[in-house]
C-alpha positions in Angstrom: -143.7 20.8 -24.4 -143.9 22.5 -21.4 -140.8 21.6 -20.3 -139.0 22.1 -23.7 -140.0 25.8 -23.0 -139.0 26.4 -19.8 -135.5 25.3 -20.7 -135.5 27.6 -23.8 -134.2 30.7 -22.9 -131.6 28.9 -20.5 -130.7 26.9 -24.1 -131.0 30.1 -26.4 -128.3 32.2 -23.7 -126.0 29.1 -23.5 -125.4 29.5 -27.7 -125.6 33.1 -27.5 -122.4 33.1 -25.2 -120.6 30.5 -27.4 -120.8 32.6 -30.6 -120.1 35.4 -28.7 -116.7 33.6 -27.8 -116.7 32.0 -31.2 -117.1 35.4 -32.8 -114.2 37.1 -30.3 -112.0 34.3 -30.7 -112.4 34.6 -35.0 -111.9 38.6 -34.3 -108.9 38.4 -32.4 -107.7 35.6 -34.8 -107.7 38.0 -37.4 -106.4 41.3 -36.0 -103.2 39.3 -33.2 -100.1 39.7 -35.7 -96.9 38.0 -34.6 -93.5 39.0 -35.6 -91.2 36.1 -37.2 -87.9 35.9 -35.4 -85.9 37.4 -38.4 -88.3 40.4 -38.9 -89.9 42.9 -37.3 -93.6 44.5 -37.8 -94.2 48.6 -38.5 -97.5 49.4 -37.4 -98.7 53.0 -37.9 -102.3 54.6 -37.8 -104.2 54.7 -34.2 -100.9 54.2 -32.2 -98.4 56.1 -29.9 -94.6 55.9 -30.8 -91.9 54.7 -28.6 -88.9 57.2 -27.2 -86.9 55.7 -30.0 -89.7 56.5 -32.8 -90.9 60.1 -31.4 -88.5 62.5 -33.3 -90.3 61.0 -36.6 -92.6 59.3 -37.6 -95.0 58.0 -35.4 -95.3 53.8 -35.1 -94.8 51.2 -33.4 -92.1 48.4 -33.9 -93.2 45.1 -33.1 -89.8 41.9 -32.7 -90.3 38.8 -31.6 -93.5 39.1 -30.1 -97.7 39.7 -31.5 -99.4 42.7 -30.9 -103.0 43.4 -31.4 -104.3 45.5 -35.1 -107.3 46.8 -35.6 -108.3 46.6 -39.0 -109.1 49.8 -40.6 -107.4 52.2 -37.9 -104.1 50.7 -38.0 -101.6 49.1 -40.8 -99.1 46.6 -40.3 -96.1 45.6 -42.7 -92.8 43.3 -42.2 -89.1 44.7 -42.2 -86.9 41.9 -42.8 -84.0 41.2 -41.1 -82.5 38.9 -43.3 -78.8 39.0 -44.4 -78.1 40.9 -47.8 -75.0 40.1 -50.0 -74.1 43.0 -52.5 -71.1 42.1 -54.7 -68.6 45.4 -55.1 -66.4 45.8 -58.5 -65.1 49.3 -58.4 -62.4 51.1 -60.7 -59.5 52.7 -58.3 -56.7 54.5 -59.1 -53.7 54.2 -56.1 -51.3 56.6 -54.7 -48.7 55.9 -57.4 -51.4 56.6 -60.0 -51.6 53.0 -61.1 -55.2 51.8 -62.0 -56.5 48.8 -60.6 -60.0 47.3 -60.4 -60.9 45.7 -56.6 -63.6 43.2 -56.5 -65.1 42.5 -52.6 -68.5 40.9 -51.4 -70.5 43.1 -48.6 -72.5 41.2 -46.1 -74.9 43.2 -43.9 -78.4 43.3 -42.4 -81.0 45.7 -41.0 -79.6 45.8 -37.3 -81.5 44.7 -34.4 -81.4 47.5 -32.4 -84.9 49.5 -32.7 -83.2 52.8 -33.8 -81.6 51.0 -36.7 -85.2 49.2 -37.0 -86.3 52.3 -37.0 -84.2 54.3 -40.0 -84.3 51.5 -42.1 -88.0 51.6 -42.0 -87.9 55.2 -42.7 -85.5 54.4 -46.1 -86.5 51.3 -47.1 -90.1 49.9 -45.8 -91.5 48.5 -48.8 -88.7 49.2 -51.5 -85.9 46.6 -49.6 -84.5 45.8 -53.0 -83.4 49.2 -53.5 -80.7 48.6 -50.0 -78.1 46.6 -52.4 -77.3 49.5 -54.8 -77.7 52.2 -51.7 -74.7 49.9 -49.6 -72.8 50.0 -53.3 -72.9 53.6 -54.0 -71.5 54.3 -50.0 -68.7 51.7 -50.3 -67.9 52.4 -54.0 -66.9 55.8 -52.7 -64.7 55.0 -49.5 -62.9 52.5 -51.5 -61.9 54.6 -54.2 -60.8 57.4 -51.4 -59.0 54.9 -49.1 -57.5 53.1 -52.3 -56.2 56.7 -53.4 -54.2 57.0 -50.2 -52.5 53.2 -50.6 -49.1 51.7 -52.8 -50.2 48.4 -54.9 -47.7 46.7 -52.7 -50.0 48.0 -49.4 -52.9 46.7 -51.0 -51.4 43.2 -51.6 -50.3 42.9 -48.4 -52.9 44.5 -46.3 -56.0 43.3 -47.8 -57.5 43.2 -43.8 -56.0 46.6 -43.1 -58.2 47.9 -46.4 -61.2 45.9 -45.2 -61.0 47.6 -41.5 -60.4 51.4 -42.9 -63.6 51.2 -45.6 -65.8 49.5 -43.0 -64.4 51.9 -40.1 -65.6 55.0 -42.7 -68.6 53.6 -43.9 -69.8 52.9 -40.1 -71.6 56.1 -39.8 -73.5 56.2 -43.1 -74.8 52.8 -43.0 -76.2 53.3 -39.3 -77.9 56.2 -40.5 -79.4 54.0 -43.1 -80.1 51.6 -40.1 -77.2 48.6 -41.4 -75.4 46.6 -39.8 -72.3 45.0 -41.7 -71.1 42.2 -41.0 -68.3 41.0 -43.2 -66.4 43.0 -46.0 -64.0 40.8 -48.3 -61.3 41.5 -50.6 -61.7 39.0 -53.1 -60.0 40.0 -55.5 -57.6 42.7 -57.2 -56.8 43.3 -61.1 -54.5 44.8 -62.5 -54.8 46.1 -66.1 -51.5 47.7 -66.4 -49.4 44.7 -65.9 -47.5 46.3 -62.5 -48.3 43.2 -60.5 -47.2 41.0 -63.0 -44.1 43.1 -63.5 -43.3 43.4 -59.9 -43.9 39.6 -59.3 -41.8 38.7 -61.8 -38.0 38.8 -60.2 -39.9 37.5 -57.0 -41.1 34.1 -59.3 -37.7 33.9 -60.8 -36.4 33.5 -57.3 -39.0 31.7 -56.1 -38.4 29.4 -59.6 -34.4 29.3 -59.0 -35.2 28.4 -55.3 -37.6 26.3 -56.3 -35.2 24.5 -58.9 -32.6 24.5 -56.1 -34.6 23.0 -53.9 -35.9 20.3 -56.2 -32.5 19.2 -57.3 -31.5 19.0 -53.6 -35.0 17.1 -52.7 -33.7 14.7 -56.1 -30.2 14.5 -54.5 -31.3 14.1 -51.4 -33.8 11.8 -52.6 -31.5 9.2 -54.8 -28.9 9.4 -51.2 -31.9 8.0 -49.3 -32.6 5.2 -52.2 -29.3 4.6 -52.8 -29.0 3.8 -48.9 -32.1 2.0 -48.9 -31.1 -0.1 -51.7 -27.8 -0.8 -49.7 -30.0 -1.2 -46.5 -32.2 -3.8 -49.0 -28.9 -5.9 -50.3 -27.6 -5.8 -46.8 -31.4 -7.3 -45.5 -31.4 -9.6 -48.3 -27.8 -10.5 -47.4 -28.3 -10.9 -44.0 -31.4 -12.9 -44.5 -29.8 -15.1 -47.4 -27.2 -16.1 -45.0 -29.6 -16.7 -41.8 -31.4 -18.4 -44.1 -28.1 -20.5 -44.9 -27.5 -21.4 -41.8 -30.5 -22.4 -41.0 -30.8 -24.1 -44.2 -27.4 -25.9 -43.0 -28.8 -26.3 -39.3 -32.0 -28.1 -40.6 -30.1 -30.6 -43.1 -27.9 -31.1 -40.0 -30.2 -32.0 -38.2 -31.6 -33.5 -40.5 -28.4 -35.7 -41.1 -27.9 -35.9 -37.3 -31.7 -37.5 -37.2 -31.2 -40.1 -39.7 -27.7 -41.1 -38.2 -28.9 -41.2 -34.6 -29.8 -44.9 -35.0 -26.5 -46.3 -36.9 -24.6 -43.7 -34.6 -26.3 -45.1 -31.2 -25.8 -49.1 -32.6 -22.3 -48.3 -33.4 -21.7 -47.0 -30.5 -23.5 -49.5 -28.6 -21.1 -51.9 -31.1 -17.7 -49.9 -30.3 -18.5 -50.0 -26.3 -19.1 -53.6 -26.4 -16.2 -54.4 -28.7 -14.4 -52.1 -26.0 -15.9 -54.5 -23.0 -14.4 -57.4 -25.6 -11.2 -56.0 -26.0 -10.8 -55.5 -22.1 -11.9 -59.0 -21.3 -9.6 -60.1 -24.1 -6.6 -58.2 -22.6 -7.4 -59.3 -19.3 -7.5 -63.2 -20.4 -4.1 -62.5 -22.3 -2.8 -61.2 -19.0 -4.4 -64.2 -17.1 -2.5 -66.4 -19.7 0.5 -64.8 -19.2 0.7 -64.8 -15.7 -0.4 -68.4 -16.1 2.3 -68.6 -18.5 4.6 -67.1 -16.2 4.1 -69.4 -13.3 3.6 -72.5 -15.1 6.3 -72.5 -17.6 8.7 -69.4 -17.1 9.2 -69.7 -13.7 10.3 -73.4 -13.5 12.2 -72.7 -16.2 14.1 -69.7 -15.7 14.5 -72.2 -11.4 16.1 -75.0 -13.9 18.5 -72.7 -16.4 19.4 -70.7 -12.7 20.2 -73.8 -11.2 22.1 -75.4 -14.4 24.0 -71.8 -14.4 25.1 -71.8 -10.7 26.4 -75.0 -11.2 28.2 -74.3 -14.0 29.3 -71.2 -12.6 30.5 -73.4 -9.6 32.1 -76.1 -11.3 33.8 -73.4 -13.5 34.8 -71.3 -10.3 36.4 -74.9 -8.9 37.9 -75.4 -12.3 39.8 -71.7 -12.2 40.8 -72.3 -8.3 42.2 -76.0 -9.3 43.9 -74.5 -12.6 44.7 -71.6 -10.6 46.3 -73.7 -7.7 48.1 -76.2 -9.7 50.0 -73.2 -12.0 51.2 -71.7 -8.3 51.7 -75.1 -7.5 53.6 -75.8 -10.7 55.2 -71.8 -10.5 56.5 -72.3 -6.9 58.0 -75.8 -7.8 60.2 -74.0 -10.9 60.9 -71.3 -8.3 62.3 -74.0 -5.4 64.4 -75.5 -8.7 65.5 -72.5 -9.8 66.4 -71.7 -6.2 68.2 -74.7 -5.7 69.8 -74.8 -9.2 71.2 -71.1 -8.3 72.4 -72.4 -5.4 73.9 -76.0 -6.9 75.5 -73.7 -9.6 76.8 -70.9 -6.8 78.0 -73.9 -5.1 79.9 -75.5 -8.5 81.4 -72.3 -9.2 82.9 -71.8 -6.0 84.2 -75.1 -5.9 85.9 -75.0 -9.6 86.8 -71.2 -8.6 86.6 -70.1 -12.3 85.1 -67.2 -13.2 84.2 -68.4 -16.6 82.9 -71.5 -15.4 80.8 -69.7 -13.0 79.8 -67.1 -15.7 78.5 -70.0 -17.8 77.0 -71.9 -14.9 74.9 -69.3 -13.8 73.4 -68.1 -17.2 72.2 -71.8 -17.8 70.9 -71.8 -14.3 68.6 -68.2 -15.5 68.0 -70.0 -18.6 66.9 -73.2 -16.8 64.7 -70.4 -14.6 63.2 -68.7 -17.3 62.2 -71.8 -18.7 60.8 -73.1 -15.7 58.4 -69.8 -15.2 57.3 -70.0 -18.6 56.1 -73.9 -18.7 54.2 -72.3 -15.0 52.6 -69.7 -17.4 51.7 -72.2 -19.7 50.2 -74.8 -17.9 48.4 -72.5 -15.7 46.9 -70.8 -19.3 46.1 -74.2 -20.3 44.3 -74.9 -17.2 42.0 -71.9 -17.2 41.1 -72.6 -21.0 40.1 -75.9 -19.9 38.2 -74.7 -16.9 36.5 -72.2 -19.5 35.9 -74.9 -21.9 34.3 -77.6 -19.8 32.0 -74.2 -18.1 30.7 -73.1 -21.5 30.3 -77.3 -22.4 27.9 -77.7 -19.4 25.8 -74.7 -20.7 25.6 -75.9 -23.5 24.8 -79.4 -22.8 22.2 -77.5 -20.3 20.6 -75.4 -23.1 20.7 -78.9 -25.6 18.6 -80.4 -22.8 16.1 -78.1 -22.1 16.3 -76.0 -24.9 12.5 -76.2 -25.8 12.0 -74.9 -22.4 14.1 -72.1 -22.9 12.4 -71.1 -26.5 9.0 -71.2 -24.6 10.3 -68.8 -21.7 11.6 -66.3 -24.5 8.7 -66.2 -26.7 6.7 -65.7 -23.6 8.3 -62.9 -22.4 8.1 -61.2 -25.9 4.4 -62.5 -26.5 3.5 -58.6 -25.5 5.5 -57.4 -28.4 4.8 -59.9 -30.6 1.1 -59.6 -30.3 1.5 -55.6 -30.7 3.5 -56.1 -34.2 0.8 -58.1 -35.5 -2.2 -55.7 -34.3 0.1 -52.5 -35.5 -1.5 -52.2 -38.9 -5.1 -51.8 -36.9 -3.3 -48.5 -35.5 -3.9 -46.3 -38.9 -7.9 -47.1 -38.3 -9.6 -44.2 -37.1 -13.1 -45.8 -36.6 -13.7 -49.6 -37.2 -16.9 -50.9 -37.4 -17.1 -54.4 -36.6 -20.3 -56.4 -37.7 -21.8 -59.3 -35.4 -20.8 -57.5 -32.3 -19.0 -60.1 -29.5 -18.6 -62.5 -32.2 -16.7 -60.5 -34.5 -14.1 -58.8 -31.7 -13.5 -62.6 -31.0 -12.9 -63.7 -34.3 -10.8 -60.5 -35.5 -8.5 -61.2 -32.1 -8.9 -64.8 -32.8 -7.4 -64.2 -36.5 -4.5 -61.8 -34.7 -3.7 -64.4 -32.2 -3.6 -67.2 -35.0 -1.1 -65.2 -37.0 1.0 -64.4 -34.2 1.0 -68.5 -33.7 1.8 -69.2 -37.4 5.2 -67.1 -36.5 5.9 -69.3 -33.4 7.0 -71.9 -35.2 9.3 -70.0 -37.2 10.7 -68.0 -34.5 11.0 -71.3 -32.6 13.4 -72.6 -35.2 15.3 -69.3 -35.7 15.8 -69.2 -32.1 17.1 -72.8 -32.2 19.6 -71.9 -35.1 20.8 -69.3 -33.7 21.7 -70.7 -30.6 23.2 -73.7 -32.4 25.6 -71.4 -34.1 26.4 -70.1 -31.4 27.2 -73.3 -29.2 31.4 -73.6 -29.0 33.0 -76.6 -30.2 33.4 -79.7 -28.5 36.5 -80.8 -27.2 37.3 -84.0 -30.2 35.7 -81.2 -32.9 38.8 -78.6 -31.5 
């Protein structure tokens, strides 16, 4: 207990200096009053005014900030300084005595400035609401006067030249009522007389006629442009219906191509080796030919030459001995007629008559001419007979080796032959032959056996014919 009570008083001083800052912190809670940012606080009683505030009234303004009141020997109260919107509707009549009624909106606010703080609070602290019909009445006014001094037309066109004139002569009064405006707008302007209307009306019949020009020229222009996009369509759709055609046509080609590639590469295979066929085939024909040639043509044509230079021999001796015995036979009549002329020349002198003589010698020419022509003649006779017994030894040369001869002719026109009977194959374009090597050998084989059915036949023509032509024997003449 004793030492309770020594720490009493050092207990009871300890809670007297808290409520003590308890009580001056609950005080100063309640007299510190702080300003919102969009107001400001008026406090009058126990104070001293600012320079601003000393031609009046005496208080203090208080912005963005607290200040300290004490309760009973000062009062504190709130200016806004909100934005107010008054609405303007006012009756005007303009400088051409035309009435009109002009409907704006006014946006202003107490300004910020401590002298306008200052003369609002003198006008309107407590009794704000009265500010909206206080900013009519002062515009109401300067609108009517600066309408007065303006045309209709002015006021359409101007509206922000109206707007800066009533604000420019309103300035004064509303800073002496401590406002600030911000914004004045013309919203709107009636007319009860009908003069706008009026005056707007040739204006909207041009405006309509233009407006009807240019429509019908937006529709012209408008049915060109679909028109040539139409024809740009067709000639797309064209253009793409025919690329489409052709590749249409290139696909079924090749298409087409694809499914002939394998009959197209065997008959081509087929066509080069009937080709290889026909070229062995040609070059076996040539190999019998030649063969042909040597074997049988050769010897034969050595024979017929032979038989033909000796009958060209034995005819040549024949001539030259028919030749020799006419001169022979020629030069004999000569010597007699010579040595009749002379026998006769030799009577006629002796029987000294001329008309003996006469007659002697004209059978002595007689006799002469008689003698050359039995020369003629036998010498005729004995180139006939030389000519005879030549063309006889051909012909008994051709009789015996006649076969021979038939051979060496239808040899040497084989060639031809062979190309007569393969000329109908000419007038074939393509030719597909089936069973490749075997069927080139058994078409040539077919062409080669009907060019041996005709040998036979040709064989006999050419014996006929040389038969006709063989001259008579010597008994037939």
């Amino acid at each position: 207990m004793q030492d309770f009570a020594a720490f009493f008083p050092l207990i009871a001083i300890i809670l007297g200096v808290l409520f003590a800052v308890a009580f001056i912190w609950v005080a100063t809670k309640l007299m510190w009053k702080v300003a919102e940012p969009n107001e400001a606080l008026i406090i009058s009683g126990l104070t001293r005014g600012t320079l601003e505030t000393r031609a009046g009234m005496d208080f203090k303004i208080v912005t963005g900030k607290g200040a300290l009141v004490l309760p009973g020997l000062q009062t504190v109260r709130a200016l806004s300084l909100t934005l107010n919107e008054t609405e303007l509707k006012v009756s005007c009549v303009t400088s051409q005595g035309i009435q009109v009624v002009v409907e704006g909106v006014v946006i202003y606010k107490i300004g910020d400035a401590p002298p306008f703080i200052a003369n609002a609070a003198r006008r309107f602290l407590g009794q704000q609401p009265k500010m909206e019909s206080q900013v009519y009445n002062v515009f109401e006014g300067h609108l009517r006067s600066i309408i007065g001094s303006m045309t209709v037309e002015e006021i359409i066109r101007e509206r922000d030249k109206l707007a800066s004139q009533v604000r420019s002569a309103s300035g004064v009064e509303m800073e002496k009522l401590g406002l600030v405006v911000d914004s004045l707008q013309i919203k709107d302007l009636q007319d009860p007389t009908g003069y706008i209307q009026n005056i707007a009306k040739p204006h909207i019949a041009q405006v309509k006629m233009e407006a009807r020009i240019a429509e019908a020229t937006r529709n012209r222009e408008a049915a060109e442009k679909e028109a040539e996009a139409a024809a740009m369509i067709a000639d797309a759709q064209s253009v793409s219906a025919i690329r489409q055609s052709v590749a249409q046509a290139n696909a079924e080609r090749a298409r087409a191509n694809a499914a002939q590639a394998g009959p197209l590469a065997e008959a081509t295979a087929r066509q080069q080796v009937v080709v290889q066929e026909t070229e062995v085939a040609k070059l076996e024909a040539d190999r019998e030919e030649q063969k042909l040639q040597t074997t049988i043509r050769k010897p034969a044509d050595a024979k017929a030459y032979a038989k033909r230079t000796d009958a060209e021999g034995q005819k040549a001796a024949d001539i030259s001995a028919a030749e020799a015995l006419a001169r022979r036979t020629e030069l004999e009549a000569q010597a007699n007629a010579r040595r009749t002329e002379l026998q006769a020349q030799a009577n006629a002198n002796a029987a000294a008559a001329a008309a003996g003589a006469t007659k002697v010698t004209g059978e002595a020419e007689a006799a002469a001419t008689r003698a050359k022509g039995d020369a003629a003649a036998a010498a005729a006779k004995a180139k006939a007979l030389a000519e005879a017994d030549g063309i006889k030894a051909r012909a008994e040369a051709l009789a015996s080796n006649q076969d021979a001869v038939i051979s060496q002719q239808l040899a040497e026109n084989m060639p031809a032959i062979i190309a007569a009977a393969a000329e109908p194959f000419s007038h074939v374009g393509q030719m597909t032959v089936l069973n490749g090597g075997d069927g080139v050998n058994r078409m040539l084989g077919g062409i080669l056996a009907q060019a041996g059915d005709y040998l036979p036949a040709l064989r006999g023509a050419l014996r006929n014919t040389r038969d006709a032509k063989r001259p008579p024997t010597a008994t037939g003449a």
